[in-house]
C-alpha positions, 0 to 999 in steps of 0.5 A: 442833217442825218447826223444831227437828228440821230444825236438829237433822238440819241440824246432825247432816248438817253435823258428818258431812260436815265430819267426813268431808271433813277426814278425806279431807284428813287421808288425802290429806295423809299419802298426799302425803308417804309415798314409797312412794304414787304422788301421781297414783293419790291423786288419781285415787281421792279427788277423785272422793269429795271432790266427791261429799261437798261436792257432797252438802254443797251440795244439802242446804244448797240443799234446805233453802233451797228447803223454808224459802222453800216454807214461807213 
């Protein structure tokens, strides 16, 4: 039970931060190439969450290795 819920919350955090991570792609791509968008304020508002989200991305999968070598 505790195995499957772990994979199952892993899966479900996984899915939600690939989602948005590409959604902030997607925004920073269309920003890039619509003239009437500065190109230096895009990068000033959203690299800032870009690394938050992958920051939160690596210590999750981290705290997952941490817990599973805990457990044995």
């Amino acid at each position: 039970m505790n195995d499957e819920l772990i994979r199952e919350v892993t899966r479900v955090a996984i899915y939600t931060i690939a989602f948005i991570a590409l959604s902030m792609v997607f925004v920073m791509l269309y920003g890039l190439f619509d003239p009437k968008v500065d190109n230096n304020k895009i990068f000033e508002v959203l690299v800032p969450a870009f690394q938050m989200i992958l920051g939160a991305l690596v210590g999750f999968l981290g705290g997952l290795k941490v817990g599973a070598q805990n457990d044995e």
